[in-house]
C-alpha positions as a Markdown table, in Angstrom:
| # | Residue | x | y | z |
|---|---|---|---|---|
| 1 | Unk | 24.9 | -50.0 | -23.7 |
| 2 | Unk | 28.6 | -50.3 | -22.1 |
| 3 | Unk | 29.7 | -49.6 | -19.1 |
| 4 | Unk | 30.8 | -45.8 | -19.8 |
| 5 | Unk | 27.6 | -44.8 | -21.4 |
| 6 | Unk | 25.3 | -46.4 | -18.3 |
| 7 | Unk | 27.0 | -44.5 | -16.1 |
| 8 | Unk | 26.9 | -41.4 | -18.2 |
| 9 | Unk | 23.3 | -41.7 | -18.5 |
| 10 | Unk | 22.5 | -42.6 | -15.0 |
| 11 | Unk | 24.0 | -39.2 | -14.0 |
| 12 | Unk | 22.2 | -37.3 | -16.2 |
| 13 | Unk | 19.4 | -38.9 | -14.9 |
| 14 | Unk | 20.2 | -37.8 | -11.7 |
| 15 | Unk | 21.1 | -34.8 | -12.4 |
| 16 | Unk | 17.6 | -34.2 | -14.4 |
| 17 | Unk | 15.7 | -35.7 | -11.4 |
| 18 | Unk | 17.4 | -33.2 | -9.1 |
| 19 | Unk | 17.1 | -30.1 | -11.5 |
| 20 | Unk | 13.0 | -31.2 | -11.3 |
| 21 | Unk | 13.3 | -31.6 | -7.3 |
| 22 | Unk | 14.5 | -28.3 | -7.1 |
| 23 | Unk | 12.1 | -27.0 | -9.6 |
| 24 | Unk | 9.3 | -28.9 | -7.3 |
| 25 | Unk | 10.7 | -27.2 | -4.4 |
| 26 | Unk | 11.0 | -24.1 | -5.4 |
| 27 | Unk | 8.4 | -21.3 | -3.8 |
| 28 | Unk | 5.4 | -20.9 | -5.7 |
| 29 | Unk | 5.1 | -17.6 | -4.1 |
| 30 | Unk | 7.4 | -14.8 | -2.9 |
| 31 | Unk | 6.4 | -11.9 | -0.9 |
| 32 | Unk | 8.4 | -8.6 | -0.7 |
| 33 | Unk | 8.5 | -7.1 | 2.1 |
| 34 | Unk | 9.1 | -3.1 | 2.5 |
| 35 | Unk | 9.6 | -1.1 | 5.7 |
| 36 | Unk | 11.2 | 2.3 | 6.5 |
| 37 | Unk | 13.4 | 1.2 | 9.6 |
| 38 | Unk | 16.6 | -0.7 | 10.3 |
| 39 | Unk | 17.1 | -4.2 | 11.4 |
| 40 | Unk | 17.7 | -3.6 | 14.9 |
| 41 | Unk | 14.1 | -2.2 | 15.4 |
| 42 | Unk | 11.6 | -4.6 | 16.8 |
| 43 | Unk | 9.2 | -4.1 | 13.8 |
| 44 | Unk | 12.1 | -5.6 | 11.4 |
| 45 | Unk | 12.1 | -8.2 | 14.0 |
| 46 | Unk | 8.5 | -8.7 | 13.6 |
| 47 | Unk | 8.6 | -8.6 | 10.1 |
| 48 | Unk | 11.5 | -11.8 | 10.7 |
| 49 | Unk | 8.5 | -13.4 | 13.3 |
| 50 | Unk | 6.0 | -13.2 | 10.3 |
| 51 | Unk | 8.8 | -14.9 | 7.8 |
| 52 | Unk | 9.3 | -17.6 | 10.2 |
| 53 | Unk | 6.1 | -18.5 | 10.5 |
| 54 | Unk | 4.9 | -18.2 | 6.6 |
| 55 | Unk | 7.7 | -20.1 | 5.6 |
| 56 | Unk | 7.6 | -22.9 | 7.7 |
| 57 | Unk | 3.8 | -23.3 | 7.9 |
| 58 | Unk | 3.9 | -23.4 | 4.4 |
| 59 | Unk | 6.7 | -26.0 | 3.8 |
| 60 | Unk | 8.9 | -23.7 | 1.6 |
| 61 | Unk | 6.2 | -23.2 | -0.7 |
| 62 | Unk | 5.9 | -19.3 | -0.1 |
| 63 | Unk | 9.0 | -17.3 | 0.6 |
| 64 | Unk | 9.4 | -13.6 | 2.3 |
| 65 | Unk | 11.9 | -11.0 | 1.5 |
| 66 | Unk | 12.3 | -8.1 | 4.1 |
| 67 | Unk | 13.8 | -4.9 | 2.2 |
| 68 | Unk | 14.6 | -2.5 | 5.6 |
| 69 | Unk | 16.0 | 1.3 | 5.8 |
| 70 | Unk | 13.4 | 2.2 | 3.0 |
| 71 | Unk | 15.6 | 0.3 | 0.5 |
| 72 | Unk | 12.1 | 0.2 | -2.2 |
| 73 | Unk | 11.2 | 3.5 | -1.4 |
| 74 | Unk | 8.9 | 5.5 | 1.3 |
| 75 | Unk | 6.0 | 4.2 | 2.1 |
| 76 | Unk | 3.6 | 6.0 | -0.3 |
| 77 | Unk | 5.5 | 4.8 | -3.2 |
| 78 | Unk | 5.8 | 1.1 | -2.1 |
| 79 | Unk | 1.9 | 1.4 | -1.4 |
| 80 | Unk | 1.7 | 2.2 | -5.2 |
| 81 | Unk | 3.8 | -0.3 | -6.0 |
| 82 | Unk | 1.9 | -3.7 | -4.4 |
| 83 | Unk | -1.0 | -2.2 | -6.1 |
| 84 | Unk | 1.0 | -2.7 | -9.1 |
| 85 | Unk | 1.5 | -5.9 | -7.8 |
| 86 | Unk | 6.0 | -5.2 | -7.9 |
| 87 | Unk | 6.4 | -5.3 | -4.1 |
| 88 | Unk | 3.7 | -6.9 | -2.0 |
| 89 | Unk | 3.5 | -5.6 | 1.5 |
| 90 | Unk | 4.7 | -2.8 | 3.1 |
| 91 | Unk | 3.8 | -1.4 | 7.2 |
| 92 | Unk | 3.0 | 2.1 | 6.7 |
| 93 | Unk | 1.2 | 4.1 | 9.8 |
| 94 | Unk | -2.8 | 4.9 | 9.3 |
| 95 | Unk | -1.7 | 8.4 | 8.7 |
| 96 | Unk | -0.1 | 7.8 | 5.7 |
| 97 | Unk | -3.0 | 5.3 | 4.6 |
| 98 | Unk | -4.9 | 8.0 | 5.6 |
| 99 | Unk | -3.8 | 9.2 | 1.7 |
| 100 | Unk | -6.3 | 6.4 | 0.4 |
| 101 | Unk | -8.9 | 6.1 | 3.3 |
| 102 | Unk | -9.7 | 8.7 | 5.1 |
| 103 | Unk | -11.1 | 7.2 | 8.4 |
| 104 | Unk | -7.0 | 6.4 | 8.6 |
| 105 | Unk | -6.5 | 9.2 | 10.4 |
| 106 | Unk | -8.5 | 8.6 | 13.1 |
| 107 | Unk | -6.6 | 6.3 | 14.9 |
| 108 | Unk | -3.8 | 9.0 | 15.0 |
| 109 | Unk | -5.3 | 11.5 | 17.0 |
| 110 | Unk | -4.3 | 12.9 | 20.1 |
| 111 | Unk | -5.0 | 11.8 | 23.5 |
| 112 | Unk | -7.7 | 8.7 | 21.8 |
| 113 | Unk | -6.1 | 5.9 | 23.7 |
| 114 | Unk | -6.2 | 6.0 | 27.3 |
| 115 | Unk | -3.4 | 3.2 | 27.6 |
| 116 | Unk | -1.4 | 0.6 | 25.8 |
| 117 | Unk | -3.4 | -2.0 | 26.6 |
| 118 | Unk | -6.9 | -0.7 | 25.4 |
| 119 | Unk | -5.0 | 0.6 | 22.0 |
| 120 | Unk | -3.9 | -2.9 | 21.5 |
| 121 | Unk | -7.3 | -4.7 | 22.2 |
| 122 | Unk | -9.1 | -2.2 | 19.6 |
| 123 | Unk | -6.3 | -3.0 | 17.2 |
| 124 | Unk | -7.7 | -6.6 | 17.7 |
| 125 | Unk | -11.2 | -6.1 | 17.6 |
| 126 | Unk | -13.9 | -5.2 | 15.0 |
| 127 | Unk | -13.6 | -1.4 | 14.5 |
| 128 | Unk | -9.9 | -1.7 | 13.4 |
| 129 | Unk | -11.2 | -4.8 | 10.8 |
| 130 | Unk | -13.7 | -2.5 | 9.4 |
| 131 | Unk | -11.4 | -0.2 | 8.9 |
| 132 | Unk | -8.9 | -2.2 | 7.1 |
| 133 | Unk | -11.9 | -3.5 | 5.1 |
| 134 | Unk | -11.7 | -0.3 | 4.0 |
| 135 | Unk | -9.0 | -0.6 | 2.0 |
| 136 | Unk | -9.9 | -3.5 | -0.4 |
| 137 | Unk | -11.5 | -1.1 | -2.7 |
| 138 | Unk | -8.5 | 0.8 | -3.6 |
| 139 | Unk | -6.4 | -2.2 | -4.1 |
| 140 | Unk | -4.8 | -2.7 | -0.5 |
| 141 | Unk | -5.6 | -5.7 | 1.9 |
| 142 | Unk | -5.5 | -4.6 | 5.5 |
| 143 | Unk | -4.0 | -7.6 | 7.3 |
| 144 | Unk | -3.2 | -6.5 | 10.6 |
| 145 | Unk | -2.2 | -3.7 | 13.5 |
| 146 | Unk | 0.7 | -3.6 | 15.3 |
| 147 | Unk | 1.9 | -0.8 | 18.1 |
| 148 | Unk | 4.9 | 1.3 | 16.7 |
| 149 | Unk | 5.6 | 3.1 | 20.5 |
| 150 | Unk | 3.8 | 5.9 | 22.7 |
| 151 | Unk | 5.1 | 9.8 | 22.0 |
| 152 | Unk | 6.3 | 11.6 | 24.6 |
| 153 | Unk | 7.7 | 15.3 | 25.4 |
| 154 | Unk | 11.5 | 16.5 | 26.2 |
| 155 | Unk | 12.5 | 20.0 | 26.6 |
| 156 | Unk | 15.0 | 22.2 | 27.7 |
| 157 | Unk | 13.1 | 25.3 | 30.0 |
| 158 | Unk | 11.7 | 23.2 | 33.0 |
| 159 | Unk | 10.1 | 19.9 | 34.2 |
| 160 | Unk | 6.8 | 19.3 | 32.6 |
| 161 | Unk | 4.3 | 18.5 | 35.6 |
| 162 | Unk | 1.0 | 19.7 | 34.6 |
| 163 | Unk | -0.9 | 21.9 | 31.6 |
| 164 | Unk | 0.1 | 25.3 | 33.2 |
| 165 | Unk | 4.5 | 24.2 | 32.3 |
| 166 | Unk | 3.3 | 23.7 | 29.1 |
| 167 | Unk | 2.6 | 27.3 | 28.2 |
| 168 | Unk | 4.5 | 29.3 | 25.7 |
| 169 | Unk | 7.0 | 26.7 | 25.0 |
| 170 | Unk | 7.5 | 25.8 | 21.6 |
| 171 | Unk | 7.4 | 22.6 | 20.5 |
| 172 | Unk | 8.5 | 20.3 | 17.7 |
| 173 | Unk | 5.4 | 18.3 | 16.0 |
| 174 | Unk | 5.0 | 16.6 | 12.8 |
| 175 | Unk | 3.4 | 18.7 | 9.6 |
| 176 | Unk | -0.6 | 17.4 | 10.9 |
| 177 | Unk | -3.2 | 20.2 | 11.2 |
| 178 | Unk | -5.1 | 17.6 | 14.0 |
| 179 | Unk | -1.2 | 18.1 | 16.3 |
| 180 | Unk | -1.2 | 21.3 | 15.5 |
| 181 | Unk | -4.2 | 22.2 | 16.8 |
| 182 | Unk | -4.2 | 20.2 | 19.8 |
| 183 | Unk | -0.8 | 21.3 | 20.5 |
| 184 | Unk | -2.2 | 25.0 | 20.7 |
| 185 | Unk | -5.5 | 24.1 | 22.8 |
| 186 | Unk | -2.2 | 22.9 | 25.4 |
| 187 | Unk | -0.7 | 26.0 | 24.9 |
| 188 | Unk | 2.3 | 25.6 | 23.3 |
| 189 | Unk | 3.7 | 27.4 | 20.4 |
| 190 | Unk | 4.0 | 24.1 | 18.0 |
| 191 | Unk | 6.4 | 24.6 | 15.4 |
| 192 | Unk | 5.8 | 22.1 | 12.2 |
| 193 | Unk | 9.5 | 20.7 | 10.9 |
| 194 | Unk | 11.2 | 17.6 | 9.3 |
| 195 | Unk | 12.9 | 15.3 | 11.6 |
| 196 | Unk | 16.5 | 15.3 | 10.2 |
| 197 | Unk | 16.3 | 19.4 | 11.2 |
| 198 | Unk | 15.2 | 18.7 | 14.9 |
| 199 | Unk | 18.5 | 18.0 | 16.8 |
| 200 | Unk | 20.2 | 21.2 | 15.5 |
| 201 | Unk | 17.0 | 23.1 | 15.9 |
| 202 | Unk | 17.1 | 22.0 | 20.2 |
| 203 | Unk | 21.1 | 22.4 | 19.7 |
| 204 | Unk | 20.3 | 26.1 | 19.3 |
| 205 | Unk | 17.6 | 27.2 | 20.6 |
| 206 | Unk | 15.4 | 27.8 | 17.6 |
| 207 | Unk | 12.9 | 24.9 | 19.4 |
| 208 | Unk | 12.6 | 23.9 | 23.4 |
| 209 | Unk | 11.5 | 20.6 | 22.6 |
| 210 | Unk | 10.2 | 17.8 | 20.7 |
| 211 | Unk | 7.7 | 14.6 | 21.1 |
| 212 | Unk | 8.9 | 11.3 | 20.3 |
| 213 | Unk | 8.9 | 7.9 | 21.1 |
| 214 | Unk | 11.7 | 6.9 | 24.3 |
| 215 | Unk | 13.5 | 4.6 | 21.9 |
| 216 | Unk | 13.7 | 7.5 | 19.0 |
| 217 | Unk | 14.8 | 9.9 | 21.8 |
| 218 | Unk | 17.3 | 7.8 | 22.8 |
| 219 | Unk | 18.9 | 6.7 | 19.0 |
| 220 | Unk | 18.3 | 10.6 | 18.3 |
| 221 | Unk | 20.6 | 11.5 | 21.3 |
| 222 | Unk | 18.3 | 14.4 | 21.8 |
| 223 | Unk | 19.4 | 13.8 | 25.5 |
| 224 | Unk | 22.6 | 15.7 | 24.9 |
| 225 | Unk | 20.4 | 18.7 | 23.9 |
| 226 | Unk | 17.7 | 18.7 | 26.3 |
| 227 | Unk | 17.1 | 18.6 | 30.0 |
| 228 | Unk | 13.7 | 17.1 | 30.7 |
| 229 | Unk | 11.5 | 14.2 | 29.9 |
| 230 | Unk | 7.8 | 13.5 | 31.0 |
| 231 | Unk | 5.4 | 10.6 | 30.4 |
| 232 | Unk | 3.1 | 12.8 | 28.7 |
| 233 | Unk | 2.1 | 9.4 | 26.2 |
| 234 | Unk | -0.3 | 11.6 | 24.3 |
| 235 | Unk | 0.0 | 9.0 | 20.8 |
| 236 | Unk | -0.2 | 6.1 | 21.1 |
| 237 | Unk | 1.0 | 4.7 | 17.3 |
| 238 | Unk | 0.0 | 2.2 | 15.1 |
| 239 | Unk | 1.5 | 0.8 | 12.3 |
| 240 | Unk | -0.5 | -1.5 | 10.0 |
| 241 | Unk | 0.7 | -4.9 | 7.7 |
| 242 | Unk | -0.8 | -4.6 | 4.1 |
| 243 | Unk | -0.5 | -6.4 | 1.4 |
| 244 | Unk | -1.6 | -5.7 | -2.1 |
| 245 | Unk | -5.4 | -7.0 | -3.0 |
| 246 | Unk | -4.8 | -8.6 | -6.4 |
| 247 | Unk | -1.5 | -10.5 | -5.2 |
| 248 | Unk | -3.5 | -11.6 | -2.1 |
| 249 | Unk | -6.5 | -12.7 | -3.8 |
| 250 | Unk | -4.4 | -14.3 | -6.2 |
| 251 | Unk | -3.2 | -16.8 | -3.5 |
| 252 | Unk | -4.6 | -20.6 | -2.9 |
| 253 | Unk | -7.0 | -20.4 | 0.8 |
| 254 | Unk | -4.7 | -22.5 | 2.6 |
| 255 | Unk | -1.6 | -19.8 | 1.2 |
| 256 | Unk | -4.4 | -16.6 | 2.7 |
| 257 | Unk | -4.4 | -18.3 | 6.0 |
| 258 | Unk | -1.3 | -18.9 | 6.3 |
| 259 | Unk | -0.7 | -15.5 | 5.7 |
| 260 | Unk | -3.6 | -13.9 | 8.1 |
| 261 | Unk | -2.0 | -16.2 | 10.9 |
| 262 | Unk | 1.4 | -14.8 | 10.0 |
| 263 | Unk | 0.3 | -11.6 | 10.5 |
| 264 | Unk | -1.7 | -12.0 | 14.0 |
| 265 | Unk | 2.2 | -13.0 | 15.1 |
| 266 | Unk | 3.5 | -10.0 | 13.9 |
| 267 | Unk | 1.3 | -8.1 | 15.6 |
| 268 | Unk | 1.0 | -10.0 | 19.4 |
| 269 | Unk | 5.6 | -9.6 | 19.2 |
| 270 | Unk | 5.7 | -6.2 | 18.1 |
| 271 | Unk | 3.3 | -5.3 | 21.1 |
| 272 | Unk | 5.3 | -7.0 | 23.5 |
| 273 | Unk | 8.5 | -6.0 | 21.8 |
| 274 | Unk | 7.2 | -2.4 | 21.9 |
| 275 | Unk | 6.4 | -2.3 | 25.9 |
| 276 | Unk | 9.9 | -3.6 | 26.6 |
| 277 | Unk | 11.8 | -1.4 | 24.4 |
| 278 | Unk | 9.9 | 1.4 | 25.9 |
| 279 | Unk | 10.8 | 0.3 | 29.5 |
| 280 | Unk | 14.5 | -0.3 | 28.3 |
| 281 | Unk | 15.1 | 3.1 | 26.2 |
| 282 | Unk | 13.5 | 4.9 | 29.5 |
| 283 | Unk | 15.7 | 3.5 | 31.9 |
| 284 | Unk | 18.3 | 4.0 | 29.5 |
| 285 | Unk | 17.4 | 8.1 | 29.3 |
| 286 | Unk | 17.5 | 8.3 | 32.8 |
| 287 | Unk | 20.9 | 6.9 | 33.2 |
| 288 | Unk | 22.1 | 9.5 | 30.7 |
| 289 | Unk | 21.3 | 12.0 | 33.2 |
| 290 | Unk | 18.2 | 13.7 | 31.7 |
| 291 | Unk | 16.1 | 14.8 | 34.8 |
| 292 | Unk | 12.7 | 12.4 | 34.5 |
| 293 | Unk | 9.5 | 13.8 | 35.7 |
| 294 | Unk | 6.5 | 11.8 | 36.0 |
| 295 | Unk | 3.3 | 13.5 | 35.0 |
| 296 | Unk | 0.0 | 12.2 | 37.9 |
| 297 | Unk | -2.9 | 10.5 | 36.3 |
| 298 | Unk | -5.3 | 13.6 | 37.0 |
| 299 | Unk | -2.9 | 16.2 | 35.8 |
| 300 | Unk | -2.4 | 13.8 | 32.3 |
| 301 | Unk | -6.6 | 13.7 | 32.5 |
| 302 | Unk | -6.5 | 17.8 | 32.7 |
| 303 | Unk | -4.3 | 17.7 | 29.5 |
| 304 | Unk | -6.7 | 15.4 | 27.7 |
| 305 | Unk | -9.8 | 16.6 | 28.5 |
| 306 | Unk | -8.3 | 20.7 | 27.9 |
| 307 | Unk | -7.6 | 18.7 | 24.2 |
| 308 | Unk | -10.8 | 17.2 | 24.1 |
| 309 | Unk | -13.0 | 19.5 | 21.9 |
| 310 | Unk | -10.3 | 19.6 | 19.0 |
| 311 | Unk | -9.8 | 15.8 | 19.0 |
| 312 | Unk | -13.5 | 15.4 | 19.0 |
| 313 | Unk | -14.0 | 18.4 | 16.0 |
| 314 | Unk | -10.6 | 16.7 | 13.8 |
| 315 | Unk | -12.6 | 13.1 | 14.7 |
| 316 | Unk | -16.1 | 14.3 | 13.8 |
| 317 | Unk | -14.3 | 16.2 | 10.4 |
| 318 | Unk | -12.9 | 12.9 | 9.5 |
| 319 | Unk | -15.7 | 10.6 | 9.9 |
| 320 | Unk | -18.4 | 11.1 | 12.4 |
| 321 | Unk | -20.1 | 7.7 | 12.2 |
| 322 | Unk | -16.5 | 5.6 | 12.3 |
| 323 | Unk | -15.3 | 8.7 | 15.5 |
| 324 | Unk | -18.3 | 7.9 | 17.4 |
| 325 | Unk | -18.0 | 3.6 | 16.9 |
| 326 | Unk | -14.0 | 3.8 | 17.5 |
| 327 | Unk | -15.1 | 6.2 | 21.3 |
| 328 | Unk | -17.5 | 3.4 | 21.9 |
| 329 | Unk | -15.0 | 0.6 | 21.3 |
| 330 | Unk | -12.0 | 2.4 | 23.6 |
| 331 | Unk | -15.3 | 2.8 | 26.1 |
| 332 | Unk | -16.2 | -0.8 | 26.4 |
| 333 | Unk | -12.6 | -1.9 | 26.0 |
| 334 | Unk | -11.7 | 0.2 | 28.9 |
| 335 | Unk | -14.5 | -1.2 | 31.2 |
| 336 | Unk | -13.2 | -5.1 | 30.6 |
């Protein structure tokens, strides 16, 4: 062999040694990743936490693609489609999971958490696992809870300081029967409609408020058409990672834990991520010039407990075994 045709065949060598490296290198798994908000929300953040983690833990062998703004679809469809096994995860909230398992909507009632803290630690501990569980059957993996923000009131009639300034006024909620309801015990006049319609709605008068997160209320500049905010914190919302069952189960141990310690990291930043954007998108309210009224701990108390029969009718409705274990839970967190 001369001189030209060594060389030649040295560098297809090469070049067939690297084409193999890469081949070698290349991710044996890859993980689509759906969610309904934009990148600068601390979930997407989360979601980059989880991607970190996976991918480096793993050594390149699994990779994780975030689609945000609903780029796959809405949740419901993307929950069809990891069962299908054509997207993988998706973070819906247990209300719209609450489409598969019913005991989903539990978590989503009014007034159930008494704080941040104590919804966190049940979204850690066993009830919230049996729960996921839950899912397996109907082709979803439950993989872990985060906390998507605390709801809150604005309106535009007068400062809301106790139950009696809530009377008469109507009130934006989402299309639930369980809100609806325990927006009426209040005594408000709740009036069912889809977000987009919302800020015109307060623009004109149709509505005198709405109940949001502080951050949405902020991004929503629903600030420029109403006058008063209060700390009524009366949901406190979760959102949960899933991940379809067949592509799960599909994966090698070390790949599942990788992926169940993935998620726990997920979780712990988009608590913290959630209590400081909170704190932020308040401050930031205030400084808009939107008078801020905070609401005491007893009069909050009077507004749960005037709530409390219809949360516990909705709970016991739902599931009155799983209502009674998740009041036991929030009652022994609470006493820690």
């Amino acid at each position: 062999m001369n001189f030209l045709a060594k060389t030649a065949h040295t560098l297809l060598f090469a070049a067939a040694m690297t084409l193999a490296g890469g081949q070698v290198q290349a991710a044996s798994k890859t993980i689509k990743v759906s969610t309904g908000i934009s990148e600068q929300h601390y979930q997407y953040k989360a979601l980059t936490e989880f991607k970190k983690y996976v991918e480096d833990k793993s050594g390149g062998d699994i990779e994780v693609q975030i689609f945000p703004n609903a780029m796959l679809g809405g949740d419901l469809e993307v929950l069809e489609a990891i069962k299908l096994g054509t997207v993988h995860m998706v973070v819906p909230t247990p209300s719209v999971l609450g489409n598969y398992v019913k005991e989903f909507r539990l978590p989503d009632l009014p007034y159930i958490f008494p704080s941040k803290e104590v919804s966190a630690k049940v979204a850690r501990g066993p009830w919230a696992r049996k729960l996921m569980d839950m899912l397996d059957p109907v082709g979803i993996h439950g993989l872990a809870i985060g906390n998507f923000g605390v709801r809150h009131l604005t309106n535009r009639v007068r400062p809301i300081e106790s139950l009696a300034d809530l009377k008469g006024m109507k009130i934006r909620v989402m299309q639930n029967p369980v809100i609806l309801d325990v927006f009426r015990a209040l005594g408000t006049n709740p009036t069912p409609m889809s977000f987009g319609e919302v800020f015109s709605a307060l623009q004109t008068g149709t509505i005198d408020g709405q109940e949001n997160p502080y951050a949405t209320i902020l991004l929503s500049r629903f600030y420029e058409v109403q006058k008063y905010l209060s700390n009524s914190g009366h949901m406190h919302s979760w959102d949960v990672l899933v991940i379809g069952k067949r592509f799960y189960d599909n994966m090698s141990a070390d790949q599942q834990k990788i992926i169940d310690e993935g998620a726990k990291i997920f979780a712990e930043y988009e608590h913290e991520a959630s209590a400081k954007a909170e704190k932020e998108a308040l401050q930031a309210l205030i400084d808009t010039g939107i008078t801020y009224t905070e609401i005491s701990k007893e009069n909050l108390a009077e507004m749960r407990e005037t709530a409390l029969p219809v949360i516990e009718q909705h709970g016991k409705d739902i599931s009155a075994s799983m209502y009674d274990e998740l009041i036991a839970e929030i009652e022994n967190v609470s006493a820690e």
